[in-house]
N, CA, C and O atoms as a DFTB+ gen file, in Angstrom:
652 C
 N C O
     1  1     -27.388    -156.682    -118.203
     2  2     -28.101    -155.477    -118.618
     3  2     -27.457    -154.936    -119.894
     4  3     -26.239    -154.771    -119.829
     5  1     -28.018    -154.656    -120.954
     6  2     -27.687    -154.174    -122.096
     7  2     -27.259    -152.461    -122.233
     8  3     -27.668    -151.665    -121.387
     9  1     -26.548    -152.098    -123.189
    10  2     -26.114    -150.765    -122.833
    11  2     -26.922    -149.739    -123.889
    12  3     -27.787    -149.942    -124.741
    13  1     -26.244    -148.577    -123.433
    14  2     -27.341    -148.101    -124.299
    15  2     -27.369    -147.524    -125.803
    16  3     -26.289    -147.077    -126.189
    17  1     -28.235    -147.480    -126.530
    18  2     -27.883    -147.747    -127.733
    19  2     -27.173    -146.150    -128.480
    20  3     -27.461    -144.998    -128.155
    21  1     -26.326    -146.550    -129.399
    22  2     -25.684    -145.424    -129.895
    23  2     -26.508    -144.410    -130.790
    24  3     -27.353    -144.883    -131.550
    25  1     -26.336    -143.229    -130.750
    26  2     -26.899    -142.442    -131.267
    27  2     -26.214    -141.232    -131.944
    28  3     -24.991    -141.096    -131.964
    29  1     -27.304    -140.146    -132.636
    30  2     -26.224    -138.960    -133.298
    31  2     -26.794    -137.938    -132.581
    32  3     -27.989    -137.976    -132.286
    33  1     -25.864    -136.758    -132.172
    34  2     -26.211    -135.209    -131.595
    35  2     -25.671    -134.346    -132.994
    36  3     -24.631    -134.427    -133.648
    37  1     -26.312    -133.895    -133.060
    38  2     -26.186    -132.973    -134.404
    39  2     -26.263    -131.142    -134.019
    40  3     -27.298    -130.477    -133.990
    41  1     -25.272    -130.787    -133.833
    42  2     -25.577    -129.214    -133.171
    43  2     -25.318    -128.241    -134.434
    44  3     -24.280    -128.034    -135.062
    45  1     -26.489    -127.767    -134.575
    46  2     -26.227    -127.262    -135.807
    47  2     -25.699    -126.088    -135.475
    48  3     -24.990    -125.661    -136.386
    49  1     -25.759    -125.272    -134.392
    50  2     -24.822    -124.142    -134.140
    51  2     -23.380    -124.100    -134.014
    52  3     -22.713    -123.113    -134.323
    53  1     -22.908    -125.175    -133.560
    54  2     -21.417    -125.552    -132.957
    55  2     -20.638    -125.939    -134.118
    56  3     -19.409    -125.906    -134.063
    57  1     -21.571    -126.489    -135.702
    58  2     -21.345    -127.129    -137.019
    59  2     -20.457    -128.391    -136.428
    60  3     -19.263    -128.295    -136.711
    61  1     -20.799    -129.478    -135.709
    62  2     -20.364    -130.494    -134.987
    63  2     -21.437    -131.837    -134.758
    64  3     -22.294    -131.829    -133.874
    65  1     -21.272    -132.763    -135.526
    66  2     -22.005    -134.565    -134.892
    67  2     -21.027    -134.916    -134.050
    68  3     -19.821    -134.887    -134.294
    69  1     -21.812    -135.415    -132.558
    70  2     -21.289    -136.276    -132.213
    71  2     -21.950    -137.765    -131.695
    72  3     -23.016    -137.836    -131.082
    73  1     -21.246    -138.742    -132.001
    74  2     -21.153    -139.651    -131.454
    75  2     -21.658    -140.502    -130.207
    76  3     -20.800    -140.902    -129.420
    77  1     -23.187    -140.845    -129.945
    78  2     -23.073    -140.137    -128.111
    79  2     -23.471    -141.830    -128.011
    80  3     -23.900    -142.389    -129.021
    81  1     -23.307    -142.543    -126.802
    82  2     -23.559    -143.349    -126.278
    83  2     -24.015    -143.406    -124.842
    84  3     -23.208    -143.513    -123.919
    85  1     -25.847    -143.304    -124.595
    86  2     -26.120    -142.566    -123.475
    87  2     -25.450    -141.231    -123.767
    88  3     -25.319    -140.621    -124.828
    89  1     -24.982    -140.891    -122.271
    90  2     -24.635    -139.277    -122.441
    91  2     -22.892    -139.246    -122.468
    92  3     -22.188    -138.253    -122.284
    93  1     -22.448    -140.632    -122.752
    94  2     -20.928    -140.690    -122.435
    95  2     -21.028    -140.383    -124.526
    96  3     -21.884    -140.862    -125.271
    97  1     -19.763    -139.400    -124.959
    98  2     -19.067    -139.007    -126.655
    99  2     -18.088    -140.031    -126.928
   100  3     -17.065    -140.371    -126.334
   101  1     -18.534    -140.346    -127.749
   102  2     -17.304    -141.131    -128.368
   103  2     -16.735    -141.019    -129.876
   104  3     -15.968    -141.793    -130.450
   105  1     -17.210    -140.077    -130.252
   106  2     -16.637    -139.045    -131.310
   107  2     -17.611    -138.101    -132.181
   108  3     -18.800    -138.049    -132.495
   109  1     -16.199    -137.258    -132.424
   110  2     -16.983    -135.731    -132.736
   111  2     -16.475    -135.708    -134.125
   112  3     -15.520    -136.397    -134.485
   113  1     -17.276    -134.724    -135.071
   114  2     -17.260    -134.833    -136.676
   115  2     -17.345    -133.183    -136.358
   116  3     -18.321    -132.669    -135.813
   117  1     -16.374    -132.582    -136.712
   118  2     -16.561    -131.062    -136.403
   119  2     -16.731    -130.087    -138.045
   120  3     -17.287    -130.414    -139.093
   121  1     -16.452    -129.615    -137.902
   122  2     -16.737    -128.401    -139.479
   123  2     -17.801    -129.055    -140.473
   124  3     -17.518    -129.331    -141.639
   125  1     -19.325    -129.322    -139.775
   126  2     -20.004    -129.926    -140.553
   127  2     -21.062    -128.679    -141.693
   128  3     -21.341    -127.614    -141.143
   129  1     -21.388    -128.805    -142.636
   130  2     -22.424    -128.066    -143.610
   131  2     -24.043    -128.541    -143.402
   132  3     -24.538    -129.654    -143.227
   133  1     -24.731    -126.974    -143.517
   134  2     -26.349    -127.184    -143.285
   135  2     -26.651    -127.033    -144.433
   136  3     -26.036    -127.143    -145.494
   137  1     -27.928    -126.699    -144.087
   138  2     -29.042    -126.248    -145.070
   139  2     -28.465    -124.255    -145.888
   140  3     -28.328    -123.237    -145.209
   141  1     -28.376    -124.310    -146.604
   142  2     -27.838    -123.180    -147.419
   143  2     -28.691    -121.911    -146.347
   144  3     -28.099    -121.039    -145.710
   145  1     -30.264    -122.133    -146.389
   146  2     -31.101    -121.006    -145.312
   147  2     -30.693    -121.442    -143.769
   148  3     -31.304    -120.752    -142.952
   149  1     -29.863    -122.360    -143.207
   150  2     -29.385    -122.615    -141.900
   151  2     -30.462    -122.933    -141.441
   152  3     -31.444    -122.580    -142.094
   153  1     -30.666    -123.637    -140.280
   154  2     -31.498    -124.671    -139.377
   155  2     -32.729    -124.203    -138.720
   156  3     -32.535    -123.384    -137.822
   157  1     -33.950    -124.530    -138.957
   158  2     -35.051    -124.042    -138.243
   159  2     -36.022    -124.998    -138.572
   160  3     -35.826    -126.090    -139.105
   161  1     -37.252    -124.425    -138.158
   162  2     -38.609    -124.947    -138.950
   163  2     -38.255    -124.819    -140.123
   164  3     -37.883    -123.795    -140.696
   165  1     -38.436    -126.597    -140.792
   166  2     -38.647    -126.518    -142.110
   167  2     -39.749    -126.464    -142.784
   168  3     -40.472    -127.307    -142.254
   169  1     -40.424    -125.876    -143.811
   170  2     -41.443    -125.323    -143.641
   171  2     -41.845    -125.904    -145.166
   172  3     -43.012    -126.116    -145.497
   173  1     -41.170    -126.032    -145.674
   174  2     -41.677    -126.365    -147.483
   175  2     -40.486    -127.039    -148.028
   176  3     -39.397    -126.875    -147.476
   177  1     -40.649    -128.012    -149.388
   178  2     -39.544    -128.601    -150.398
   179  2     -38.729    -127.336    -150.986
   180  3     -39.303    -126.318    -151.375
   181  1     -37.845    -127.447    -150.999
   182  2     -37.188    -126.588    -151.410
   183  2     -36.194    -124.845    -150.408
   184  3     -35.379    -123.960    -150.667
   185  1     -36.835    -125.214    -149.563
   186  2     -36.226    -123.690    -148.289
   187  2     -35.016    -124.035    -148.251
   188  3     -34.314    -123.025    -148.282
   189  1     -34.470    -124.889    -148.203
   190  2     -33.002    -125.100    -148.192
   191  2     -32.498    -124.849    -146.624
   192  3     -31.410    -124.392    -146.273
   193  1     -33.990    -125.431    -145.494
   194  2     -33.682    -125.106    -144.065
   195  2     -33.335    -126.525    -143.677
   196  3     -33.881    -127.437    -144.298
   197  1     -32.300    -126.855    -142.510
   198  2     -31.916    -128.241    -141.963
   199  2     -33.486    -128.332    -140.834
   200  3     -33.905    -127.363    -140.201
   201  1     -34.023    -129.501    -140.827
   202  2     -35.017    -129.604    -139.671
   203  2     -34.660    -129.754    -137.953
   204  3     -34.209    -130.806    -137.501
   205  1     -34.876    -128.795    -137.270
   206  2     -34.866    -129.086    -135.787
   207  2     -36.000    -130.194    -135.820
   208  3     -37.139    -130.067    -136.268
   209  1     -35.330    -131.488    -135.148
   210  2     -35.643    -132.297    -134.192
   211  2     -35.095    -133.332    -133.887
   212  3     -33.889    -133.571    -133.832
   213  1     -36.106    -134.096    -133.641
   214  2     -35.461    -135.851    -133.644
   215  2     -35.860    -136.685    -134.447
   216  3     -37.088    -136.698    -134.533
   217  1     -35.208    -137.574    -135.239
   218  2     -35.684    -138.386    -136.742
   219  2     -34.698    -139.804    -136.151
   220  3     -33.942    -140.056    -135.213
   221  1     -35.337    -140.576    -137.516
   222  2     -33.970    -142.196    -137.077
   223  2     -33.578    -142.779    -138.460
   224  3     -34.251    -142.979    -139.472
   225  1     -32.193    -142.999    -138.158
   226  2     -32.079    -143.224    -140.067
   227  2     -33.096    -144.212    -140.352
   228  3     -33.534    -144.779    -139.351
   229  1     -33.630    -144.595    -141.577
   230  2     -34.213    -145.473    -142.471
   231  2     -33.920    -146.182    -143.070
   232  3     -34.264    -147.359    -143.179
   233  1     -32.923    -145.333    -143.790
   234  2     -32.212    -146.200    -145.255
   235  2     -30.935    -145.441    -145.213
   236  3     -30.867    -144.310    -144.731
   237  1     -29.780    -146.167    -145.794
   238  2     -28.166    -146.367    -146.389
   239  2     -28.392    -146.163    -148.237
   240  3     -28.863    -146.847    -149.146
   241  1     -28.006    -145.353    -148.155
   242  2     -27.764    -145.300    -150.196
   243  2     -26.222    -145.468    -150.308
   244  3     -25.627    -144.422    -150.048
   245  1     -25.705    -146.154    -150.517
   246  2     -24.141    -145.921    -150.514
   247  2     -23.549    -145.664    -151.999
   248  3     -22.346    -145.599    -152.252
   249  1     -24.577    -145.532    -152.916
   250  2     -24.367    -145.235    -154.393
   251  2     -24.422    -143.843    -154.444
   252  3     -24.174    -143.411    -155.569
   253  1     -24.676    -142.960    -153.564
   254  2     -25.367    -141.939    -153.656
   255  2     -24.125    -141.300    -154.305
   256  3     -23.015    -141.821    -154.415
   257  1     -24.674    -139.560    -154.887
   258  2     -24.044    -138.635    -155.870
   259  2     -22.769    -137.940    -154.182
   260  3     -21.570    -137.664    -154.224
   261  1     -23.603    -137.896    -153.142
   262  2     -23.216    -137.454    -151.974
   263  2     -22.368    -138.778    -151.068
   264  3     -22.546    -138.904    -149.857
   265  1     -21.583    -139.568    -151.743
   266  2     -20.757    -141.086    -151.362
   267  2     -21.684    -141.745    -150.681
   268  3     -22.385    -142.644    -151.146
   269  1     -21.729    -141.182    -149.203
   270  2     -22.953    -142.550    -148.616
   271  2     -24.251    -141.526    -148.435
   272  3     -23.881    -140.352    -148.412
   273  1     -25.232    -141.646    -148.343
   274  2     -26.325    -140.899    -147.835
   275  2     -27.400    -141.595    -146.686
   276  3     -28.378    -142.313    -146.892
   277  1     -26.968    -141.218    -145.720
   278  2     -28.106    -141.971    -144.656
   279  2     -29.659    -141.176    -144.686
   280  3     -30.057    -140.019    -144.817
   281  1     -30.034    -142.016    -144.562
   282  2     -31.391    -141.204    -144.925
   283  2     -32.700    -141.236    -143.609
   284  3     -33.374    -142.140    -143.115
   285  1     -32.603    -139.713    -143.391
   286  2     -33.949    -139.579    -142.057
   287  2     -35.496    -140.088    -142.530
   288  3     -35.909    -140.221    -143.682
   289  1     -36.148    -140.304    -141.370
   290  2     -37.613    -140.479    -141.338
   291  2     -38.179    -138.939    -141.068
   292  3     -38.961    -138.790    -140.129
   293  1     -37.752    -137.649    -141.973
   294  2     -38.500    -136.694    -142.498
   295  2     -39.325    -136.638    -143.234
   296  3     -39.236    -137.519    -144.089
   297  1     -40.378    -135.814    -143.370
   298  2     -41.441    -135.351    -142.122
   299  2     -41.498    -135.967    -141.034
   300  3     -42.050    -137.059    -141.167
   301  1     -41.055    -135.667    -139.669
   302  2     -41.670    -135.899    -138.697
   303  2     -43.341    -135.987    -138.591
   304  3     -44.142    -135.502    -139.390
   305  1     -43.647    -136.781    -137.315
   306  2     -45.023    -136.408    -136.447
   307  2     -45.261    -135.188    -136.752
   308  3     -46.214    -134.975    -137.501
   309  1     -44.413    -133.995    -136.223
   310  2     -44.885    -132.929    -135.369
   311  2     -44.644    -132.149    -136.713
   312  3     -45.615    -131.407    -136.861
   313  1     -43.985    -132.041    -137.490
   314  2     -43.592    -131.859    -139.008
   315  2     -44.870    -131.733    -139.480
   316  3     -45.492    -130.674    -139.566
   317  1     -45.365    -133.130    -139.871
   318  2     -47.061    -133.375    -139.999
   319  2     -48.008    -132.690    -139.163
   320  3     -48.772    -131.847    -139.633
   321  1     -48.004    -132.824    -138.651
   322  2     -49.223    -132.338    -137.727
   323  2     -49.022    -130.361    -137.719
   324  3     -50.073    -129.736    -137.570
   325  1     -48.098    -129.785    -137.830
   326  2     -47.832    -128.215    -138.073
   327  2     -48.535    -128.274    -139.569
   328  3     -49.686    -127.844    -139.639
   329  1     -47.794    -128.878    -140.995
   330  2     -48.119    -128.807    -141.908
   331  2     -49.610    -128.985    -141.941
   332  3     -50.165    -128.000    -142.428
   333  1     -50.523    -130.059    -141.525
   334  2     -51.509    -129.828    -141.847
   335  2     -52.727    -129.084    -141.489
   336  3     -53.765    -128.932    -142.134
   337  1     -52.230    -128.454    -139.793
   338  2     -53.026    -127.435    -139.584
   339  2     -52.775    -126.044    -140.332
   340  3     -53.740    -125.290    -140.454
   341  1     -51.716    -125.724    -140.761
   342  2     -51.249    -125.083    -141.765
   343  2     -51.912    -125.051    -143.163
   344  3     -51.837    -124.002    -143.802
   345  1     -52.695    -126.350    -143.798
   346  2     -52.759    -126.706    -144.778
   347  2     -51.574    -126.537    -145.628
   348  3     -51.822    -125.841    -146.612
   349  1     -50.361    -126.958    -145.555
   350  2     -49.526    -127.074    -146.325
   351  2     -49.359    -128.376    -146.708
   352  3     -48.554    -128.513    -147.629
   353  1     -49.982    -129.602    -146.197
   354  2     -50.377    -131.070    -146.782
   355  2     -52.034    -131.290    -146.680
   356  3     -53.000    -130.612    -146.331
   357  1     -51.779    -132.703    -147.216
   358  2     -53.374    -132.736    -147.215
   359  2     -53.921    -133.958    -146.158
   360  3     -53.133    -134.904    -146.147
   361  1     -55.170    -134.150    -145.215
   362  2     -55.376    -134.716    -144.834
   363  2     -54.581    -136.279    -145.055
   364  3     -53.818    -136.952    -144.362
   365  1     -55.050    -136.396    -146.061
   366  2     -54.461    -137.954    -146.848
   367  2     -52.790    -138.017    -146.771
   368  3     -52.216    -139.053    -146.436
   369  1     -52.212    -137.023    -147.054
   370  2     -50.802    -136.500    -147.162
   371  2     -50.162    -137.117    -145.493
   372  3     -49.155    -137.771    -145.221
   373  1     -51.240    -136.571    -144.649
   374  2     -51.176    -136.921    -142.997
   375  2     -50.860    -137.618    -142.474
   376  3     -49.877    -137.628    -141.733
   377  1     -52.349    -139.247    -142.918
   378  2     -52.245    -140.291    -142.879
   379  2     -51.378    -140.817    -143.030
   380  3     -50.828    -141.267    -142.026
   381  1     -50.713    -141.080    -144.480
   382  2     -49.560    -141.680    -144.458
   383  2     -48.396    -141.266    -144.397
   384  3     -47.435    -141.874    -144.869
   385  1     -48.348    -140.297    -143.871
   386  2     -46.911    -139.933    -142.637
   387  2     -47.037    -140.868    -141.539
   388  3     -46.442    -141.911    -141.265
   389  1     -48.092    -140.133    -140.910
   390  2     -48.248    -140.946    -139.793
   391  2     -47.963    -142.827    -139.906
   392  3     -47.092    -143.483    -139.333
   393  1     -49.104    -143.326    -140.901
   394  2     -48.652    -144.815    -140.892
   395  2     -47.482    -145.320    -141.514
   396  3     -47.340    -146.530    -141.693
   397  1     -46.478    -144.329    -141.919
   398  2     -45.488    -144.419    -141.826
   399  2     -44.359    -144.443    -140.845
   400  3     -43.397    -145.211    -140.860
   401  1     -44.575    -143.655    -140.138
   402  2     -43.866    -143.343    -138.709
   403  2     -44.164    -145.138    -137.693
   404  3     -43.364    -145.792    -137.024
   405  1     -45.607    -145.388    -138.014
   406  2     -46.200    -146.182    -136.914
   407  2     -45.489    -147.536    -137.500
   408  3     -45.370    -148.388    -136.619
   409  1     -44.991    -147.931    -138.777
   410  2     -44.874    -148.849    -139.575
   411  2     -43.070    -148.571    -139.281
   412  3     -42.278    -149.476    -139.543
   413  1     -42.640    -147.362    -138.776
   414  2     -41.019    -147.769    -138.897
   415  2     -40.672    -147.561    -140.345
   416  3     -39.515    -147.889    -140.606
   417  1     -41.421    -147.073    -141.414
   418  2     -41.049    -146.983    -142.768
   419  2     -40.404    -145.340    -143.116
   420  3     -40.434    -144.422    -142.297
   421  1     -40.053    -145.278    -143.975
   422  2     -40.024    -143.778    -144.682
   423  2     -40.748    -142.919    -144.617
   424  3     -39.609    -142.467    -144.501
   425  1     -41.279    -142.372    -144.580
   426  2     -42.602    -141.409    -144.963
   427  2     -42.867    -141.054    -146.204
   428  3     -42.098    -141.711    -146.906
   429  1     -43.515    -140.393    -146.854
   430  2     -43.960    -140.293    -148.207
   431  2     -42.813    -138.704    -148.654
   432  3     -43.005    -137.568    -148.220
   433  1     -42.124    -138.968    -149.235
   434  2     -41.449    -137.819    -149.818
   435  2     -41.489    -136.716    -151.005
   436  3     -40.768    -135.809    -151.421
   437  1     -42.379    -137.135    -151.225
   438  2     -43.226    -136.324    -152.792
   439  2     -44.435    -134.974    -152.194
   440  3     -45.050    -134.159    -152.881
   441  1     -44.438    -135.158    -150.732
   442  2     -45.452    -134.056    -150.302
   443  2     -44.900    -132.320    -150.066
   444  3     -43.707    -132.210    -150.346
   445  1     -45.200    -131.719    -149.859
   446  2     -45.578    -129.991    -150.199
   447  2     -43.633    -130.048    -148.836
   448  3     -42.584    -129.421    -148.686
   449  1     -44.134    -130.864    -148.447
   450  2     -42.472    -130.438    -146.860
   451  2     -41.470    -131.065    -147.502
   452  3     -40.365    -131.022    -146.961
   453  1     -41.621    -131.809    -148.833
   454  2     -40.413    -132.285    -149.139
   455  2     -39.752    -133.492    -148.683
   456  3     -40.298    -134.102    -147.763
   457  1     -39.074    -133.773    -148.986
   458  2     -37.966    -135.022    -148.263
   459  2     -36.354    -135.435    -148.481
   460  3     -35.549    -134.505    -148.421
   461  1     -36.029    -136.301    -148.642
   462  2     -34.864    -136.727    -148.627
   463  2     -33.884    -135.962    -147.723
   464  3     -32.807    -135.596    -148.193
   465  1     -34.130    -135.770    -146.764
   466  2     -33.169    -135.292    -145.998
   467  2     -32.244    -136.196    -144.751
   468  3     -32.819    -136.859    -143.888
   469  1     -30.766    -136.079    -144.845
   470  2     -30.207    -137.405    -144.509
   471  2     -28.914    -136.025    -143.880
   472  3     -28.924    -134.860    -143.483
   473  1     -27.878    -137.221    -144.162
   474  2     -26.667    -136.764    -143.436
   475  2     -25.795    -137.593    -144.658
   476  3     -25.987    -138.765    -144.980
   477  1     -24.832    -136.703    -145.221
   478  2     -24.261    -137.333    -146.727
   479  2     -22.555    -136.746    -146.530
   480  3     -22.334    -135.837    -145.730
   481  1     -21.676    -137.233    -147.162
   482  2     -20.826    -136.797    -147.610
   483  2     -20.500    -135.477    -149.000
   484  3     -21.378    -134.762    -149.483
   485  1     -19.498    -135.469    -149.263
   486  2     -19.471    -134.484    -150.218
   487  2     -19.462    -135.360    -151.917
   488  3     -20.166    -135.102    -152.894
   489  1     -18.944    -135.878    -151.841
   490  2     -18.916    -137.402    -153.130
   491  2     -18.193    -136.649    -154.112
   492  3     -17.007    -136.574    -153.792
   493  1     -18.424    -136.136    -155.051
   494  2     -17.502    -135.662    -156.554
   495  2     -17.821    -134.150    -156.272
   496  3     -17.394    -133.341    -157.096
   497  1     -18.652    -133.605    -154.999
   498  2     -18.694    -131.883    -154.977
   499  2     -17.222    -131.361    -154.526
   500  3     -16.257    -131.988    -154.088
   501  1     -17.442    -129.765    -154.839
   502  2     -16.178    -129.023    -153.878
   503  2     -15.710    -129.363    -152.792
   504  3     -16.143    -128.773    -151.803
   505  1     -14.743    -130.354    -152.620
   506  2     -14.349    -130.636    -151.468
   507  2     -14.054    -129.052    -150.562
   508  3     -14.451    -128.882    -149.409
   509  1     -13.255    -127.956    -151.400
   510  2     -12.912    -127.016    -150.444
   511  2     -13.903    -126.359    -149.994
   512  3     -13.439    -125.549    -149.191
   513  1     -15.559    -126.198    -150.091
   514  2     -16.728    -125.405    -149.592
   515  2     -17.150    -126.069    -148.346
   516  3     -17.906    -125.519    -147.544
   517  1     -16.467    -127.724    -148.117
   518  2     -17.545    -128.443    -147.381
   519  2     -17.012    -127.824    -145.831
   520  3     -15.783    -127.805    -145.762
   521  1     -17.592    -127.410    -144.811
   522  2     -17.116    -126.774    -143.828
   523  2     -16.448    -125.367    -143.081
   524  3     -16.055    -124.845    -142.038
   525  1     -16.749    -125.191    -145.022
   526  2     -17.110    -123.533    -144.892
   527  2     -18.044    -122.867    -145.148
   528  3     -18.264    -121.891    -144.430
   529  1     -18.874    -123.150    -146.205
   530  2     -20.129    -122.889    -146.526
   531  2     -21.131    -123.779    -146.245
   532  3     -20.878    -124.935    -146.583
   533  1     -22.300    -123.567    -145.675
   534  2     -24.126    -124.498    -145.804
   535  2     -24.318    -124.326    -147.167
   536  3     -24.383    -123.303    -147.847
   537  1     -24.383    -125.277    -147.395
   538  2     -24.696    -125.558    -149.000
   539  2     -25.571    -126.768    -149.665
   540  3     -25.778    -127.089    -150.834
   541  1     -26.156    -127.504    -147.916
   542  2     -27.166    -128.445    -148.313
   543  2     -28.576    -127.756    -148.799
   544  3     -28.713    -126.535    -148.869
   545  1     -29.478    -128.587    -149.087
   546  2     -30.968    -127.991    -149.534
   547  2     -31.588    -128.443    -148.484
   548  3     -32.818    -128.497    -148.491
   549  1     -30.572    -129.006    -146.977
   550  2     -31.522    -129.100    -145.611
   551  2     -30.710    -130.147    -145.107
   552  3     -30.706    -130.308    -143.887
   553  1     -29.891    -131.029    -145.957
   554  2     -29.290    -132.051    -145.070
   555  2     -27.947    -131.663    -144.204
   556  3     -27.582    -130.504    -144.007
   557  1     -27.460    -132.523    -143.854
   558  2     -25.924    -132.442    -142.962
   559  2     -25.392    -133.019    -143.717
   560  3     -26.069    -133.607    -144.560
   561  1     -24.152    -133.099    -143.753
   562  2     -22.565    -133.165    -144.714
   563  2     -22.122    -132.738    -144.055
   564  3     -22.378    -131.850    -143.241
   565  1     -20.586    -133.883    -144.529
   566  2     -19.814    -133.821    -143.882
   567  2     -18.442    -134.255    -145.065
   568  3     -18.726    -134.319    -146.261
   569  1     -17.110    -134.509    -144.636
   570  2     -16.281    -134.649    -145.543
   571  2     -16.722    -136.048    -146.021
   572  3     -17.612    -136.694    -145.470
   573  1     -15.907    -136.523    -147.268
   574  2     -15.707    -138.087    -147.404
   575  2     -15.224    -138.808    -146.849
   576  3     -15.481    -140.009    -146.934
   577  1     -13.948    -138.061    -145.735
   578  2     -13.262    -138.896    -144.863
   579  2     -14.037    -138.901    -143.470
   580  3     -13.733    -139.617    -142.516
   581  1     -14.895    -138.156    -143.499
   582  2     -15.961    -138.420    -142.013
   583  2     -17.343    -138.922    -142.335
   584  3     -18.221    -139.285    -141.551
   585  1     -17.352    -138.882    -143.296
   586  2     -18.735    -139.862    -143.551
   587  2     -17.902    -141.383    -143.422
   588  3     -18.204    -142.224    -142.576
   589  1     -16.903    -141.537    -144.340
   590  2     -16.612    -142.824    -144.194
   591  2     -16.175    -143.519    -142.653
   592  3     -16.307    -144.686    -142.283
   593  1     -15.681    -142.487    -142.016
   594  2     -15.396    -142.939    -140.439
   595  2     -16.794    -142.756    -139.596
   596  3     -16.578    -143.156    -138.452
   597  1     -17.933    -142.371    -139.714
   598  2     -18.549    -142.033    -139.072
   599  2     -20.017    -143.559    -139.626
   600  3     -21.180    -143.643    -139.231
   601  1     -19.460    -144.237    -140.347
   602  2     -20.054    -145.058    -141.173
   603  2     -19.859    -146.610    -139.911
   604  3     -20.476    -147.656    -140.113
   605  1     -19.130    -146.464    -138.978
   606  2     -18.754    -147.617    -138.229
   607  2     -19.818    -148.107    -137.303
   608  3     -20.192    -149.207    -136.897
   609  1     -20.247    -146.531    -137.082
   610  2     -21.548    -146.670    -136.018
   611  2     -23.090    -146.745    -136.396
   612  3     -23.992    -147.177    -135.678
   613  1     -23.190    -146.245    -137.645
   614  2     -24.151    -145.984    -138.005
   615  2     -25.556    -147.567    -138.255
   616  3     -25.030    -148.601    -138.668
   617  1     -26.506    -147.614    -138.107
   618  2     -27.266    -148.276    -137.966
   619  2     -29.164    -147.612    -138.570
   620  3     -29.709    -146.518    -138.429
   621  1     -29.488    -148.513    -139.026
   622  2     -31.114    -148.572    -139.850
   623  2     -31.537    -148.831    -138.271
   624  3     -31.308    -149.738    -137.471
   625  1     -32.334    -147.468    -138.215
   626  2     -33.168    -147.274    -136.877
   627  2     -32.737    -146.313    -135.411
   628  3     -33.256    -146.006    -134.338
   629  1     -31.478    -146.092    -136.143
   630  2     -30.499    -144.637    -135.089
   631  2     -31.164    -143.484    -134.903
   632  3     -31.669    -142.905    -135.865
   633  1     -31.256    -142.972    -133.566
   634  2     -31.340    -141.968    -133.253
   635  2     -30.575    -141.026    -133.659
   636  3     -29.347    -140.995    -133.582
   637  1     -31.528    -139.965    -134.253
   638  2     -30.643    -138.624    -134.349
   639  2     -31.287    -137.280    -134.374
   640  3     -32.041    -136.746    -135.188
   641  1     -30.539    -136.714    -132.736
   642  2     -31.029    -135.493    -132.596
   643  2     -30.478    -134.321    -133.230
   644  3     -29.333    -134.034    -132.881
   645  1     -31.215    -133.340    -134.358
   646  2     -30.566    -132.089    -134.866
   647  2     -30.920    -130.995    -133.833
   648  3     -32.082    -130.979    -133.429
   649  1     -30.284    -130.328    -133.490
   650  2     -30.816    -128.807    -132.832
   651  2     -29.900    -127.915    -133.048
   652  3     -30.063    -126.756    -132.665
């Protein structure tokens, strides 16, 4: 029987990732940085809010300005589906969220909710702000020395719950 697969808990109140395998921790990333407006419905590009939910990385940038940048499948479903009864996307905008989601791909990041939202290091920023101030435009950060340790587990297609 196979075990179960590793994943991220992201508590944005506690400012803490951990590590979870099933429901057994196998490490914690504590004094982490949000979204500059702190964690809620994200609602538009630019709010500078972290998204409550569940996403799965996509993509690894390891060139990034932020050292590594893992990168979520933001907009969600439910992301989509608020936005467009909202009209804050457009029908078409919808679609290919959705056949994105269904395809395991990215989603389209150029729409009205924005995108690129991941979990990054600090890279050439203020090391001394990171874990004292939210200073993402929505992502999680963390130091350079916990992105790079937190880089062991990480996997294209990981679960990761923010709340």
């Amino acid at each position: 029987m196979g075990q179960d697969p590793i994943w991220l808990l992201v508590d944005t109140q506690k400012k803490l990732i951990q590590v979870k395998q099933g429901s057994q921790t196998l490490a914690n990333f504590e004094n982490i940085s949000i979204g500059r407006q702190g964690a809620g419905h994200k609602e538009k590009s630019g709010d500078d809010i972290t998204p409550l939910e569940d996403y799965n990385i996509t993509y690894t940038n390891v060139n990034s300005h932020f050292r590594t940048f893992y990168g979520l499948n933001y907009p969600s479903l439910s992301d989509a589906g608020l936005a467009l009864s909202d009209e804050r996307i457009s029908y078409s905008e919808y679609e290919q969220i959705i056949q994105a989601h269904s395809d395991n791909t990215l989603p389209p990041q150029d729409t009205g909710l924005g995108g690129q939202i991941g979990i990054h290091g600090v890279g050439n920023g203020d090391k001394k702000i990171q874990g004292v101030f939210d200073w993402t435009h929505g992502c999680v950060a963390l130091s350079n020395q916990q992105i790079d340790k937190l880089a062991q587990w990480v996997y294209k297609g990981m679960q990761v719950q923010i709340k």
